[in-house]
C-alpha positions as CSV (number, residue, x, y, z in Angstrom):
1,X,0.0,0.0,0.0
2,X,3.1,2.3,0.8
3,X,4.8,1.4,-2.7
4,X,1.6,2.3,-4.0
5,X,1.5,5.9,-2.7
6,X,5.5,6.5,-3.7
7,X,4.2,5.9,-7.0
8,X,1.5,8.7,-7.0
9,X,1.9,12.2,-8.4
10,X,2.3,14.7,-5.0
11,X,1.6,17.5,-5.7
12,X,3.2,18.9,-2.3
13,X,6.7,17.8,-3.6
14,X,6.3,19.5,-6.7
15,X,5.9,22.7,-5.6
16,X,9.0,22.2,-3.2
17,X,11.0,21.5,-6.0
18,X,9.9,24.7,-7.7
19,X,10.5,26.8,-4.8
20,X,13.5,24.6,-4.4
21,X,15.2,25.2,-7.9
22,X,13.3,29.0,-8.2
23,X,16.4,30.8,-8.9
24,X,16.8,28.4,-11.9
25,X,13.6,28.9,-12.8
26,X,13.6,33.1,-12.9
27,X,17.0,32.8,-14.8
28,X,16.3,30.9,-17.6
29,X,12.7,33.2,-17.8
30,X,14.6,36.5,-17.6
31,X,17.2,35.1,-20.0
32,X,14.7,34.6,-22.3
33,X,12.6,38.0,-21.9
34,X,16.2,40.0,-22.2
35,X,17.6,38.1,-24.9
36,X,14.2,38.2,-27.1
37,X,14.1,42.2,-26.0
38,X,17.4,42.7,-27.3
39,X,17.2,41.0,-30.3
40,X,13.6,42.6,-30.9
41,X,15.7,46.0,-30.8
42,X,18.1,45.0,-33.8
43,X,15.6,43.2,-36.0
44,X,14.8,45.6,-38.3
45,X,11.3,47.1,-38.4
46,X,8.5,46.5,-41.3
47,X,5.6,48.8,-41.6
48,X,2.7,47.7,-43.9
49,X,0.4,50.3,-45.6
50,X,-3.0,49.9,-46.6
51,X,-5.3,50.9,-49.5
52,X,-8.6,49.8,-51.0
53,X,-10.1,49.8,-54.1
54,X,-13.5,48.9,-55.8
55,X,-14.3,47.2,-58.6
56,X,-17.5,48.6,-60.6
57,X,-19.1,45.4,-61.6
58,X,-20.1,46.0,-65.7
59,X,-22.9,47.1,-66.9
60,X,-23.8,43.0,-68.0
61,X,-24.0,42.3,-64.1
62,X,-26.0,45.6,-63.3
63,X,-28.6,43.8,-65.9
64,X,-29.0,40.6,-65.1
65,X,-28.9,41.2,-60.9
66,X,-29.7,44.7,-60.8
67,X,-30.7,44.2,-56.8
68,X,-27.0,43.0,-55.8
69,X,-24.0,43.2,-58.4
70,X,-21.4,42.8,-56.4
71,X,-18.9,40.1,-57.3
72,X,-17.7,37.1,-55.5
73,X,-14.5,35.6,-56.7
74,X,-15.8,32.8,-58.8
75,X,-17.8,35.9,-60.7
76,X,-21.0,35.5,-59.6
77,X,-23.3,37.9,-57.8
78,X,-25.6,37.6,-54.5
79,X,-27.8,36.2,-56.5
80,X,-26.3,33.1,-57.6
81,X,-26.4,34.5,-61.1
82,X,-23.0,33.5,-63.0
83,X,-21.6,35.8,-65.3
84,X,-19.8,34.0,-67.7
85,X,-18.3,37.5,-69.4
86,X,-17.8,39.7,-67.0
87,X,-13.9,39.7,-65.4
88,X,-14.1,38.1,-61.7
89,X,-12.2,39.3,-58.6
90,X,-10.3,36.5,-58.8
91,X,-9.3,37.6,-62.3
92,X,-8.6,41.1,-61.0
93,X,-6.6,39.5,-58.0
94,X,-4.2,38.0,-60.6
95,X,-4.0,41.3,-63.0
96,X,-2.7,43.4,-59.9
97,X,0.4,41.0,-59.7
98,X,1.1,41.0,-63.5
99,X,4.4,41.6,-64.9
100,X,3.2,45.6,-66.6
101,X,2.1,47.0,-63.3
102,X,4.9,45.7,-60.9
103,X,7.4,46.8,-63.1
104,X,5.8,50.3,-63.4
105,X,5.4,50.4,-59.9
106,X,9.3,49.7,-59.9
107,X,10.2,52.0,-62.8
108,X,7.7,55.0,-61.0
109,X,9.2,54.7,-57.8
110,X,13.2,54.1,-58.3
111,X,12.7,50.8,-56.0
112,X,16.2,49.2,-55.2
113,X,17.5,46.3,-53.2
114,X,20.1,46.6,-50.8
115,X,23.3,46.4,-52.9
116,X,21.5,49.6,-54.8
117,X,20.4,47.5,-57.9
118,X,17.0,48.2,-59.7
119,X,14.5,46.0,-57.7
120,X,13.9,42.7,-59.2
121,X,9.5,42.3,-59.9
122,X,10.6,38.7,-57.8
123,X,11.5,40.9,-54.6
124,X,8.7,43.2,-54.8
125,X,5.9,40.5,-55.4
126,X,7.0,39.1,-52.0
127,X,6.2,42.6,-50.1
128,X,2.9,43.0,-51.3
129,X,-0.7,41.3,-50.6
130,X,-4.2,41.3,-52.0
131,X,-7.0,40.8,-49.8
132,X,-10.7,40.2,-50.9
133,X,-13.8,41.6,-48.3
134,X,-16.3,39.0,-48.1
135,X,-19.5,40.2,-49.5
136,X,-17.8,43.4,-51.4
137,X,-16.0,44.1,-54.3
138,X,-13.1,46.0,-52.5
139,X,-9.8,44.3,-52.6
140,X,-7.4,46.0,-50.1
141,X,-3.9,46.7,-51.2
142,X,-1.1,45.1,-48.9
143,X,2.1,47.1,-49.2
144,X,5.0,46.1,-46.6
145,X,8.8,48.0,-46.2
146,X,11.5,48.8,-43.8
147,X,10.3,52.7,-44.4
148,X,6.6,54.0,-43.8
149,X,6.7,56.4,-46.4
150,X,8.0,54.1,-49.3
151,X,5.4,51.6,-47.4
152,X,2.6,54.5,-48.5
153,X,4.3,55.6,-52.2
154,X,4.3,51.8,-53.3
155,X,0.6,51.0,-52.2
156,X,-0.7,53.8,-53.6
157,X,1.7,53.5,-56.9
158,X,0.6,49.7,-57.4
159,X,-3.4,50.9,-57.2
160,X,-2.8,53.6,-59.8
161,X,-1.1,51.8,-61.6
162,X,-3.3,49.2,-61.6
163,X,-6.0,51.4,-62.7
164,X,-3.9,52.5,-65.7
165,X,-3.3,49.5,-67.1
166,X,-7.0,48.1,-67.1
167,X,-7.8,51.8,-68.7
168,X,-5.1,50.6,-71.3
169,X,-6.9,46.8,-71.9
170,X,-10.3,49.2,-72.5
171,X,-8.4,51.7,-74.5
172,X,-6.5,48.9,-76.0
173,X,-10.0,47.5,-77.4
174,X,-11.3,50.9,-78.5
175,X,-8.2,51.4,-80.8
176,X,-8.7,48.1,-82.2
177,X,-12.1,48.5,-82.1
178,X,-12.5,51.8,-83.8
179,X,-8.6,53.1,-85.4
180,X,-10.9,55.3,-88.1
181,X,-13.1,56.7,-85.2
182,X,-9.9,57.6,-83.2
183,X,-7.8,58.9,-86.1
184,X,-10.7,61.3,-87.4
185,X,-11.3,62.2,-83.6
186,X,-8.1,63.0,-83.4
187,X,-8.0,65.2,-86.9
188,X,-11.4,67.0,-85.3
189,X,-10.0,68.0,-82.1
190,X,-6.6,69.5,-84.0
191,X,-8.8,71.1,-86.4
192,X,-11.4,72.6,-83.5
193,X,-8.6,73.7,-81.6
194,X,-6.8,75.9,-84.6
195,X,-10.5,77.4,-84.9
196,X,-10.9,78.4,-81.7
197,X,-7.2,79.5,-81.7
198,X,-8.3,81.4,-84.8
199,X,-11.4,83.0,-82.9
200,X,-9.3,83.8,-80.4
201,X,-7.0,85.6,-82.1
202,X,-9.3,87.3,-84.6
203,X,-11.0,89.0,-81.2
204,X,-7.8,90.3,-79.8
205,X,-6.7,91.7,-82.9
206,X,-10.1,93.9,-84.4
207,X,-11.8,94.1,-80.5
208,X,-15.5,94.6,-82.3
209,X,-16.5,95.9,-78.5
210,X,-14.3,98.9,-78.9
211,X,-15.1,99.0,-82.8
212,X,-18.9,99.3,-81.7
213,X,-18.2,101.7,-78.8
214,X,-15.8,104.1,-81.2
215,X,-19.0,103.7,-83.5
216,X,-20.9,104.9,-81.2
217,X,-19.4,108.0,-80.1
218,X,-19.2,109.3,-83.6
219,X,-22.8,108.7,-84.4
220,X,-23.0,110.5,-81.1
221,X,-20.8,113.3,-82.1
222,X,-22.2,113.6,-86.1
223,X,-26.0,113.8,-84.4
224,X,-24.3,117.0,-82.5
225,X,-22.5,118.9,-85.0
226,X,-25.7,118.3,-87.2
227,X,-27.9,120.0,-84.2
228,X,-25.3,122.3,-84.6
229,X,-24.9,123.5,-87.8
230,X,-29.3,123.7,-88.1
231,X,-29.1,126.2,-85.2
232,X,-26.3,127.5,-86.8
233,X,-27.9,128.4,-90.0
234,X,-30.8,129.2,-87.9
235,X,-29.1,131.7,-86.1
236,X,-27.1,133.1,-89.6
237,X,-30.7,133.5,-91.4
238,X,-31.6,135.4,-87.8
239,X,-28.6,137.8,-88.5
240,X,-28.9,138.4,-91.9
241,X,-32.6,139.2,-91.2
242,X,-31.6,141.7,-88.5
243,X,-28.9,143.1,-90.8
244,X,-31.3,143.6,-93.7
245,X,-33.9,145.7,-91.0
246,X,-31.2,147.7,-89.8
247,X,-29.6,148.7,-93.1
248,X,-32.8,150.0,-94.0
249,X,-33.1,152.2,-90.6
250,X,-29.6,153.1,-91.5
251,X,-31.0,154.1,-95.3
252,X,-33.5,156.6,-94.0
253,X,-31.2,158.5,-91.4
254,X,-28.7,161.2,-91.8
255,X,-25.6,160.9,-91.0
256,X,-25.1,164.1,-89.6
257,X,-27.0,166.8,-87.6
258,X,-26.9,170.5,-88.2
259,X,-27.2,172.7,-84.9
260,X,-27.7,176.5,-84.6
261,X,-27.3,178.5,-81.6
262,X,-27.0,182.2,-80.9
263,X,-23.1,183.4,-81.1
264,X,-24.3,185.0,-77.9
265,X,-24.9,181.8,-76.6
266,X,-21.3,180.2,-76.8
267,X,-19.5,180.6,-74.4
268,X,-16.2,182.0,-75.9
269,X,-18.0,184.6,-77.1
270,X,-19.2,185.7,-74.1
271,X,-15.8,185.9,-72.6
272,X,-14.7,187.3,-75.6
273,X,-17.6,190.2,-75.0
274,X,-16.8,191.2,-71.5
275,X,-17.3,194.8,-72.2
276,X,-20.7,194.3,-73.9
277,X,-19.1,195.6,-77.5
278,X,-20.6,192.6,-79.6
279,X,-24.3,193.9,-78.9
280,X,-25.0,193.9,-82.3
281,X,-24.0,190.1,-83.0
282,X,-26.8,188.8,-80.4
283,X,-29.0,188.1,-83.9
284,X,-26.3,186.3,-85.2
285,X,-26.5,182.6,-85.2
286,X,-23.5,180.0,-84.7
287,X,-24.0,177.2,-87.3
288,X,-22.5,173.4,-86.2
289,X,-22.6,169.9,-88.1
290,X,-22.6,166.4,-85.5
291,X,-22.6,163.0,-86.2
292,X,-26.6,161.4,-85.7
293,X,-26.1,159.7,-83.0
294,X,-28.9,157.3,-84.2
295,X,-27.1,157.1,-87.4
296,X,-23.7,155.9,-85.4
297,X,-25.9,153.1,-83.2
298,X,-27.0,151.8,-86.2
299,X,-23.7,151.7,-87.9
300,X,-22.1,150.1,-85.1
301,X,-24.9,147.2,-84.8
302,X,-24.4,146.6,-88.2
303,X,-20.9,146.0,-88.0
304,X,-20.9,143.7,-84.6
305,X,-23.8,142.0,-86.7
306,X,-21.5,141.6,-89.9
307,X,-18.6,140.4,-87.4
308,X,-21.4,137.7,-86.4
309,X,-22.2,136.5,-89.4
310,X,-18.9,136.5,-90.7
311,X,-18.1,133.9,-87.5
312,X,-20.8,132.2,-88.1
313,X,-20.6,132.0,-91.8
314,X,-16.7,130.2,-90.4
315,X,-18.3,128.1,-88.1
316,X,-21.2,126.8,-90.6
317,X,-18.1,125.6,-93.1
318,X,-16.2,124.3,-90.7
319,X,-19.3,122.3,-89.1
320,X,-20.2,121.0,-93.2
321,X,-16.6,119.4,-93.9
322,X,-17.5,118.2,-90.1
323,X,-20.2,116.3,-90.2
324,X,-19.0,115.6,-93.6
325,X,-15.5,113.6,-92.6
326,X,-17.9,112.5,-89.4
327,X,-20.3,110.6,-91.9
328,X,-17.8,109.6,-94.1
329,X,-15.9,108.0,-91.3
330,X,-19.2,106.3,-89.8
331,X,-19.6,104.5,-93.4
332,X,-15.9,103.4,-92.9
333,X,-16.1,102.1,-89.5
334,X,-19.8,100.3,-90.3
335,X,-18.4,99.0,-93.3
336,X,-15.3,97.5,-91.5
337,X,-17.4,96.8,-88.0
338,X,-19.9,94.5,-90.9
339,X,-17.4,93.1,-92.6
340,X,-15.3,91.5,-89.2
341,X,-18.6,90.9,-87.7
342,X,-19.3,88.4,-90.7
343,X,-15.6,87.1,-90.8
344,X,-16.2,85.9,-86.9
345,X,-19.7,84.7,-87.8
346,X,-18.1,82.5,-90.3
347,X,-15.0,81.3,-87.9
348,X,-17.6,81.3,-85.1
349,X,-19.9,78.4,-87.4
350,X,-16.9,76.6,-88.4
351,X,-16.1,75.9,-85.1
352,X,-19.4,75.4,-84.3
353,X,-19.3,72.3,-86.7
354,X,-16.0,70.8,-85.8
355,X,-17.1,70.7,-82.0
356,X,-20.5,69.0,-83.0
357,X,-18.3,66.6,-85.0
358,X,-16.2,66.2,-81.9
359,X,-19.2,65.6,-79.5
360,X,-20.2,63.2,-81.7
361,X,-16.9,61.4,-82.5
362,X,-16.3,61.4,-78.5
363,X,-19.9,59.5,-77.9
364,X,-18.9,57.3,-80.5
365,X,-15.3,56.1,-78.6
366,X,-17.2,56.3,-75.4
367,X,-19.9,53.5,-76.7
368,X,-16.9,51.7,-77.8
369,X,-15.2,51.7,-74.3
370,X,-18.4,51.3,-72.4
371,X,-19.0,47.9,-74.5
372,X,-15.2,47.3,-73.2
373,X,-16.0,48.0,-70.1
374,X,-19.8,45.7,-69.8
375,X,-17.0,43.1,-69.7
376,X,-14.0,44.5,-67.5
377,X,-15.6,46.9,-65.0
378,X,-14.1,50.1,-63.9
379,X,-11.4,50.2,-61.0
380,X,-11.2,53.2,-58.4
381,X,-9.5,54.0,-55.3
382,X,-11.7,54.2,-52.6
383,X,-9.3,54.6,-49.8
384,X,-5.5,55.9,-50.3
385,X,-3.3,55.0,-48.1
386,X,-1.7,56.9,-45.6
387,X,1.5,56.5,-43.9
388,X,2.0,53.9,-41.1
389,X,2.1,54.8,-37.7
390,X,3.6,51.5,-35.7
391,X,5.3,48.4,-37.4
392,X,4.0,45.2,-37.9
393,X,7.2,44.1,-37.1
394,X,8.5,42.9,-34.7
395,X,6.1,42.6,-32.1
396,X,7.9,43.7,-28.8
397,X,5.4,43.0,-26.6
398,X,4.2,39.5,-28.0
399,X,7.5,38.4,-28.9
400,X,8.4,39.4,-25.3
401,X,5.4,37.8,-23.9
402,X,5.5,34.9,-25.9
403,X,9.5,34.0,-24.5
404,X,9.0,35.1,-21.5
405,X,6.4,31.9,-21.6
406,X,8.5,29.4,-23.2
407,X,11.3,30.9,-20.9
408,X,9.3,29.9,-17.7
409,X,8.3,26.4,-19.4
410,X,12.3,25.5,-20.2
411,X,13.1,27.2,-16.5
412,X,10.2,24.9,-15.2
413,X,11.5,21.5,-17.0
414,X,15.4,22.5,-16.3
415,X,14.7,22.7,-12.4
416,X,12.4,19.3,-12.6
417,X,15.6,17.7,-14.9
418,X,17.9,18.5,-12.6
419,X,15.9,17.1,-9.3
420,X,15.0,14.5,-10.6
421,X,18.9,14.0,-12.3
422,X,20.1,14.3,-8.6
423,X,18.1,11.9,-7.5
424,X,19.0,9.3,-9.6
425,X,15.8,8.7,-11.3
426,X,16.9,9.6,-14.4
């Protein structure tokens, strides 16, 4: 019955050996947790950026499962519907680690391996990671490196350069689908452009706005000096009338006055006569001629009025050769103004036809690459990615955690190995 008990597990004895042997025990665990820590400081550190894009299922899977189109990898929808030629996830899964995009990816960014060499598509292939969400048709963009930044620039590179190159497959299929369309699309827009170029041009050089406005001033100006000269000759006929009523006064006046006084009467005679001897001369009368002075305001009206109508005669010619060079210049200017007007008319319609014909060519490539893409689907970005904060690698704190575990298991075994090797059991 004692043999029996020898035999049995105690528990008691256990736990005196691991107090026993505890020194072991902590060494080997702390050995463990500094060692990993160490080495967790030199191993170099990997960040992994993250972007996401969504594939526009085709306008084939909007028709036939117009409820639900998204795409599961075997290229069916919700539904259950199979699409037999629309381009799966799967399919896009593969295309994003084709051969043209990782090397552009390379080529875009300058990627080089550690001896300096251009990055082999091999080396890059093995940093990167596509991930599919379930019940979506997102696929995330795994990008990993040793810098955050690069980690960023080649996730974001490899989506838009993804996106490029299944542009290029549609674009591919519209050349080969349509080279006439595209060459005379091509001729159109080069031939609409010089047009516009020529419409451009053709305004800054004859500015019909300041034609117009420098018409419009002379009208403006011809419309006074006519005003002008009709009050003008208005006022001339008023003048002449006036001068013919006053040479008529003038006609029936004298020019002079004859006026008789006694010699008496004058005043040098008097003083001459102090002594009263001229008494016999106070019957004489002194005879003396003047100038009318009615006849003199006559003659000076008439001449101001002559001076008058002499400026005024100026005035009128100068006004006629006026309004004559005014009109003549009017005619010029509407003639030219006309003329331009019809020259932009015509480069105007011109135009006008080359951008229909482009409107139309464009809707003709656009059917082509919307049949192109009814098969392939249309890729965007719906999330760039942004730099990386923390590394994905190492983990400190697991690594840590995770030896300082195994640390206390070998600590735990070595104490038991080396009772028990002590003991002779073993």
């Amino acid at each position: 019955m004692e043999e029996k008990y020898e035999d049995e597990i105690n528990l008691h004895n256990y736990i005196e050996v691991l107090i026993k042997r505890k020194k072991i025990i902590l060494s080997v665990f702390f050995i463990f947790i500094i060692t990993t820590a160490i080495v967790s400081l030199y191993l170099p550190k990997v960040y992994q950026s993250t972007t996401s894009i969504m594939i526009t299922p085709s306008r084939v899977q909007a028709l036939l499962s117009p409820a639900d189109a998204s795409l599961d990898i075997e290229g069916r929808t919700s539904a259950g519907v199979t699409l037999q030629p629309a381009i799966s996830l799967s399919t896009h899964k593969t295309l994003l680690r084709a051969s043209p995009v990782l090397e552009k990816v390379i080529d875009k960014l300058r990627l080089t391996d550690k001896l300096g060499q251009p990055l082999i598509f091999d080396d890059l292939i093995k940093r990167l990671n596509v991930k599919e969400i379930t019940g979506t048709n997102i696929l995330q963009l795994e990008a990993k490196d040793n810098d955050p930044k690069m980690a960023r620039e080649i996730t974001n590179a490899w989506a838009q350069e993804y996106i490029k190159y299944s542009g290029e497959l549609i674009s591919g299929t519209v050349k080969g689908a349509g080279d006439f369309v595209t060459e005379q699309f091509e001729i159109v827009l080069e031939s609409l452009t010089r047009a516009e170029e020529k419409i451009k041009e053709f305004k800054n050089k004859y500015r019909l706005d300041l034609m117009q406005a420098e018409l419009s001033i002379k009208k403006e100006k011809l419309k006074r000096e006519k005003e002008e000269l009709i009050n003008s000759g208005i006022a001339l006929k008023t003048k002449e009338d006036s001068l013919k009523e006053l040479k008529k006064g003038i006609e029936g006046e004298e020019k002079f006055v004859i006026i008789s006084k006694a010699i008496t009467d004058d005043a040098l005679w008097q003083k001459i006569d102090k002594e009263g001897r001229l008494g016999n001369l106070a019957e004489k009368k002194l005879m003396s001629e003047n100038i009318n002075p009615l006849y003199q305001d006559l003659k000076t009206r008439i001449v101001n009025i002559q001076i008058e109508l002499n400026t005024l005669e100026a005035r009128l010619g100068h006004l006629d050769k006026s309004v004559e060079l005014t009109a003549k210049e009017i005619d010029e200017l509407g003639r030219v103004i006309h003329q331009k007007e019809f020259e932009l008319t015509q480069l105007t319609r011109q135009a006008e036809i080359y951008k229909r014909t482009y409107e139309n060519l464009a809707v003709r490539i656009e059917e082509v690459r919307i049949a192109k893409a009814m098969e392939l689907g249309e890729v965007k970005i719906v999330s760039p990615a942004t730099e990386p904060k923390r590394p994905i690698y190492p983990r400190k704190m697991l690594n840590v955690s995770i030896s300082g575990v195994l640390g206390l298991f070998l600590g735990v075994f070595v104490a038991f190995f080396q009772e028990f090797w002590k003991k002779g059991k073993i």
